[in-house]
C-alpha positions as CSV (number, residue, x, y, z in Angstrom):
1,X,116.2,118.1,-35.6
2,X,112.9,117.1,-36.4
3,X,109.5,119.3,-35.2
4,X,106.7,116.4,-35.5
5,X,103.4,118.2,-36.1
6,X,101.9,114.7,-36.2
7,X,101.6,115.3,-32.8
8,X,99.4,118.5,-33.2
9,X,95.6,119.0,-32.7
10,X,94.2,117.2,-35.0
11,X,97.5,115.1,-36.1
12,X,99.0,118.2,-38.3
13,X,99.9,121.5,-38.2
14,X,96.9,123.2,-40.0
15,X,95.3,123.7,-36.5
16,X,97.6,126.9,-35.6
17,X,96.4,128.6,-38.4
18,X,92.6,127.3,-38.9
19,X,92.2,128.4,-35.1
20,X,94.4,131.9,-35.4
21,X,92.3,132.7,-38.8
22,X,88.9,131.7,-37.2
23,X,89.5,133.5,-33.8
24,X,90.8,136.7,-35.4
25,X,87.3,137.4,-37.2
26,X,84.4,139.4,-35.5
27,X,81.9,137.5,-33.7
28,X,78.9,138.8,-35.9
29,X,80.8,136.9,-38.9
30,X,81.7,133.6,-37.9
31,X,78.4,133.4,-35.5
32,X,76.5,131.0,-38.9
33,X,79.4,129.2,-38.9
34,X,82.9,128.6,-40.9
35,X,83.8,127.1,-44.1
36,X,87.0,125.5,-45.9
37,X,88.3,123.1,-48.7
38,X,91.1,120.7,-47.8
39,X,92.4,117.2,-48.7
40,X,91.7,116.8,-45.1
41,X,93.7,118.3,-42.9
42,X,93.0,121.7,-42.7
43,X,89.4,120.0,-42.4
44,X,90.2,118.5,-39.5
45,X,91.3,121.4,-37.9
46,X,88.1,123.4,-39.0
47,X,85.9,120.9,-37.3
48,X,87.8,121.5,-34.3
49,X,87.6,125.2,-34.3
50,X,84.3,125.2,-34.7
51,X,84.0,122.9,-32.0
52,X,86.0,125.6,-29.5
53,X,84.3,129.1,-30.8
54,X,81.1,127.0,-31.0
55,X,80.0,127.5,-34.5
56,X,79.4,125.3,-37.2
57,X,82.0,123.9,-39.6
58,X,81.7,122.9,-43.2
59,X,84.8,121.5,-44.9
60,X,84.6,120.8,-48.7
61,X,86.6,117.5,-49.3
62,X,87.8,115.5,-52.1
63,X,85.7,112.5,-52.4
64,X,88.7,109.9,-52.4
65,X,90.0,111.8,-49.3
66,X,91.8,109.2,-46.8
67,X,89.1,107.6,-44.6
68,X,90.6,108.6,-41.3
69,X,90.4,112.4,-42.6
70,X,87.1,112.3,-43.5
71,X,86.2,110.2,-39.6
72,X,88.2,113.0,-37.5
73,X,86.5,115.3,-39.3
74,X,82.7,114.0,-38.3
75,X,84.3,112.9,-34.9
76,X,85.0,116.3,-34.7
77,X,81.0,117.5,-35.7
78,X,82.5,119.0,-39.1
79,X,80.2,118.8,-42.2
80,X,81.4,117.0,-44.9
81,X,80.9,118.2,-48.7
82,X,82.9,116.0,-50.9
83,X,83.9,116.6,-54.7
84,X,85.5,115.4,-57.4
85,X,89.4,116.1,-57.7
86,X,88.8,115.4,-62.0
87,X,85.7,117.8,-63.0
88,X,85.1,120.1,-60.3
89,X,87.3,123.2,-58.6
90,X,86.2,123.0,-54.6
91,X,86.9,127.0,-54.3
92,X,84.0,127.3,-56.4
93,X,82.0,125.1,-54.4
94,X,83.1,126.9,-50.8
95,X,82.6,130.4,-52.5
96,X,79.1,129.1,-53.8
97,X,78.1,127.5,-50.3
98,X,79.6,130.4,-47.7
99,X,77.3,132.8,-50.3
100,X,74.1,130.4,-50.1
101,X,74.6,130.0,-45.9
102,X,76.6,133.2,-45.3
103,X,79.4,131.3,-43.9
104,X,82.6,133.1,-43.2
105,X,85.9,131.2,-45.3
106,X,88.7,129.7,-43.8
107,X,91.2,128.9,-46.6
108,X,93.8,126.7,-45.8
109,X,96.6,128.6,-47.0
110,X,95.9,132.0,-48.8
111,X,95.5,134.2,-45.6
112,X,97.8,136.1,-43.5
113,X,96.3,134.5,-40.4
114,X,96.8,131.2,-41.6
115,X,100.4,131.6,-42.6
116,X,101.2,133.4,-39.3
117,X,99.0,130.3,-37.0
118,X,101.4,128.2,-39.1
119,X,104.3,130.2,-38.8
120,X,104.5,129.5,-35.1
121,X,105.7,125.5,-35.5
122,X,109.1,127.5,-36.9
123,X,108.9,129.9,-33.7
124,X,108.7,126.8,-31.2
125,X,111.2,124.9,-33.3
126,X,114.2,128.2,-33.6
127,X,113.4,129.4,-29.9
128,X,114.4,125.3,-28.6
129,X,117.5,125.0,-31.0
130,X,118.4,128.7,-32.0
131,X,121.8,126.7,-33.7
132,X,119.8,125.4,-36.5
133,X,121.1,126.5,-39.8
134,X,118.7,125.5,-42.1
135,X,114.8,125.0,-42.2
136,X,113.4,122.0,-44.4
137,X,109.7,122.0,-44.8
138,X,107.3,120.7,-47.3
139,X,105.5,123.0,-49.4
140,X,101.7,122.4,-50.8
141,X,99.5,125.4,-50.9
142,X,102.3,127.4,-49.3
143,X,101.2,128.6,-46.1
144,X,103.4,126.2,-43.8
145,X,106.2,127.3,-45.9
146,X,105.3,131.5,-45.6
147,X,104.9,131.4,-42.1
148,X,108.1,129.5,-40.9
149,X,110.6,131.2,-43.7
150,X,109.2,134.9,-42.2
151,X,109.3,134.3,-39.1
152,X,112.7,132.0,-39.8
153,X,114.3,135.1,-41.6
154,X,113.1,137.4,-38.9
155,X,114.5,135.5,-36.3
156,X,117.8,134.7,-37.9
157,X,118.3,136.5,-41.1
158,X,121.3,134.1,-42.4
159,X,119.1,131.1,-41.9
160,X,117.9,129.4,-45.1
161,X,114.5,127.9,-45.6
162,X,114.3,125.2,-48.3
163,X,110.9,124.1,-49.6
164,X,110.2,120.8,-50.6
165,X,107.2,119.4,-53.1
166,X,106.2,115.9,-54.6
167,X,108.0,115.6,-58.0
168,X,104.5,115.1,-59.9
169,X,103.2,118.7,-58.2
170,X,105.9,120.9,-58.1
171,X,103.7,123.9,-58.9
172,X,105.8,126.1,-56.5
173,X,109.1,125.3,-58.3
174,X,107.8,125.7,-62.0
175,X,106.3,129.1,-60.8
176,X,109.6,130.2,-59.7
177,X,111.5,129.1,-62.7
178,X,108.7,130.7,-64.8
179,X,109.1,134.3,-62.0
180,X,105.4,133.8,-61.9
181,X,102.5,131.8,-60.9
182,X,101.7,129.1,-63.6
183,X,99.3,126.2,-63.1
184,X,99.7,122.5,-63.4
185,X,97.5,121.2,-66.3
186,X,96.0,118.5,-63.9
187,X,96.0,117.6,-60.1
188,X,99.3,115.9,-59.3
189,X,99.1,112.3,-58.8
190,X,101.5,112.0,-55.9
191,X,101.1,109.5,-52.7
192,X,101.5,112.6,-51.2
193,X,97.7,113.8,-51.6
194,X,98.2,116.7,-49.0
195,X,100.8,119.1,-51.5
196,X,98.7,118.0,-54.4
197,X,97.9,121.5,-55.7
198,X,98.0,122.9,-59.6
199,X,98.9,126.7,-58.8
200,X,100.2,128.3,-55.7
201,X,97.9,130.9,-53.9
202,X,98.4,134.2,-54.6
203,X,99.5,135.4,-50.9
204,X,101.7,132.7,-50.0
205,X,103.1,133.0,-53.8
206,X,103.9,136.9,-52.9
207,X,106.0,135.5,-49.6
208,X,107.5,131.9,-50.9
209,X,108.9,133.8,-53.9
210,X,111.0,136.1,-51.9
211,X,111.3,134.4,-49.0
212,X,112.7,130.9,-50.0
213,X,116.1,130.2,-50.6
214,X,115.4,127.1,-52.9
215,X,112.8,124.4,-53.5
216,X,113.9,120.4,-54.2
217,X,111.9,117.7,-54.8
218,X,110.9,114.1,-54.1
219,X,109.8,111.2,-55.5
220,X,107.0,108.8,-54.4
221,X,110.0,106.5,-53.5
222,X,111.5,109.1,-51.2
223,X,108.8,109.5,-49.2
224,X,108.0,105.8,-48.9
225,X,111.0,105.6,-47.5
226,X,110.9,108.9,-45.3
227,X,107.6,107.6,-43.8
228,X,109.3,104.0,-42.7
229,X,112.0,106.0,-41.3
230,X,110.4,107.9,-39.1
231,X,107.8,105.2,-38.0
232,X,111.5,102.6,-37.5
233,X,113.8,104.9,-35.9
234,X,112.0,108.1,-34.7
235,X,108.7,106.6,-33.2
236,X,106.9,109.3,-35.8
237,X,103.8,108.0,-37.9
238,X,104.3,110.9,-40.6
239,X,101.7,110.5,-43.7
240,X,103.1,111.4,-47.1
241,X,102.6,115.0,-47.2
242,X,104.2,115.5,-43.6
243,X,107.4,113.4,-44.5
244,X,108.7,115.1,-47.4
245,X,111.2,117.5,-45.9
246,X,112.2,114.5,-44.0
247,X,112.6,112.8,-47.8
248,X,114.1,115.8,-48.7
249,X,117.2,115.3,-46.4
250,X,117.2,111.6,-46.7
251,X,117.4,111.4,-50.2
252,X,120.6,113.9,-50.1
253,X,119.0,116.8,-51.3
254,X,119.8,119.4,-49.2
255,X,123.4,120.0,-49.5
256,X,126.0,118.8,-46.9
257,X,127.1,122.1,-46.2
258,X,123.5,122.8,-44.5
259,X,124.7,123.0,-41.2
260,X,122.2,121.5,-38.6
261,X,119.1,121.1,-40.2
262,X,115.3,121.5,-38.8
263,X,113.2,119.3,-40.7
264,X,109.1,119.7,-40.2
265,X,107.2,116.8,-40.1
266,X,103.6,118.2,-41.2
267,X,101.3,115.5,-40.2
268,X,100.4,111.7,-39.5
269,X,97.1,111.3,-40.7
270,X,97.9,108.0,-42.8
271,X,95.3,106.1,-44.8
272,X,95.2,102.6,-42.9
273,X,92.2,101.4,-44.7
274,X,93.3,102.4,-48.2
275,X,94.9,98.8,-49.8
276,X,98.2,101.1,-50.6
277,X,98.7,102.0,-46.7
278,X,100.6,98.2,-46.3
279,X,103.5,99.1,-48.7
280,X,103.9,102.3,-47.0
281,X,106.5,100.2,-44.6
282,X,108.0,97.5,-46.9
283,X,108.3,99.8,-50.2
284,X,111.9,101.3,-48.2
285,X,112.7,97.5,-47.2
């Protein structure tokens, strides 16, 4: 059973908690406006927030960001700052420009409001099919992953919640082996640009480490092939990041003995201008 976020505001999930985040602070400190970091996503939903509380958005970006990202985002009347993945740390940068501006931040993961916004894609999902058994969902800085398993485990406590990263960025799955957060040396290079993150944040680390029954991962392959799948037989345009649960269970990770399976498709915002996009389809021929 497959929830496709895709289908979201914005094309991903990261609206639910970019809105619930923004809405939940006082008037007084949002009124200069909000500010975030994403690969582009969470971005995306920013610029839209702002566009409902009627405030100003700046997201922080990478510069190599897909170029459908960074257009939804100035469709949207989002400010773009980009950096540079290699030689400078984008919190820096959003802490630096919400000081200079007196912006109010919106991370994209490391708040209670943005794990509970994202949380409800695992409510919608368990209150339609209550019978699912076990929750598959992919796992980047955390947030997507904290919300559902809580409110997962809350709903049903036998249910199991399985996290899934890129094999290159499994920063969740090396902290847990290590029982603490470590950080990746570099950014990950993964197709999946979304879950590329060196360390997880600290709040959704606190949850994800408790929470989670297990974490698997997936090659570039996997998802490749996860991405034509859903575009062949499900009708779902699912970019990288949003098809690795879907790898995940395609690639036989998750063990037969699963039961029925809930698998969350994160988000479609694929690159169709970058030269890669093409293969995308004929890499799982």
């Amino acid at each position: 059973m497959c929830k496709a976020e895709s289908l979201q505001r914005t094309g991903s999930f990261k609206f639910r908690g970019a809105y619930h985040h923004a809405s939940s602070l006082p008037t007084t400190e949002r009124a200069r406006g909000l500010i975030g970091a994403s690969s582009g996503n969470h971005a995306q939903a920013l610029a839209l927030t702002g566009r409902l509380l009627e405030v100003p958005a700046t997201v922080v970006i990478p510069a190599d960001a897909p170029t459908p990202k960074v257009e939804g985002i100035r469709a949207l009347g989002g400010r773009v700052v980009t950096y540079r993945r290699d030689s400078e740390n984008r919190d820096t940068l959003v802490a630096q420009i919400a000081a200079r501006d007196g912006l109010a931040v919106v991370p994209s993961a490391n708040s209670r409001h943005i794990m509970a916004g994202a949380g409800t894609a695992a409510l919608e999902l368990l209150t339609d099919h209550p019978e699912i058994e076990t929750l598959v969902v992919p796992v980047g800085g955390g947030g997507l992953a904290a919300g559902t398993a809580t409110i997962a485990k809350h709903l049903h406590p036998g249910i199991k919640v399985i996290g899934v990263e890129p094999q290159e960025g499994a920063d969740t799955l090396l902290s847990l082996r290590c029982g603490q957060r470590i950080a990746l040396p570099e950014v990950p290079a993964t197709i999946a640009d979304g879950l590329g993150h060196t360390s997880p944040s600290p709040l959704t680390w606190a949850v994800n480490s408790k929470l989670l029954d297990a974490i698997v991962t997936v090659t570039d392959q996997d998802i490749t092939t996860a991405m034509a799948f859903a575009f062949r037989h499900l009708k779902v345009v699912a970019e990288p990041s949003g098809a690795c649960a879907l790898a995940a269970v395609l690639s036989g990770c998750i063990p037969h003995e699963s039961g029925m399976i809930g698998i969350v498709i994160s988000g479609g915002g694929v690159d169709w201008v970058n030269p890669l996009s093409p293969t995308y389809w004929t890499l799982a021929a």
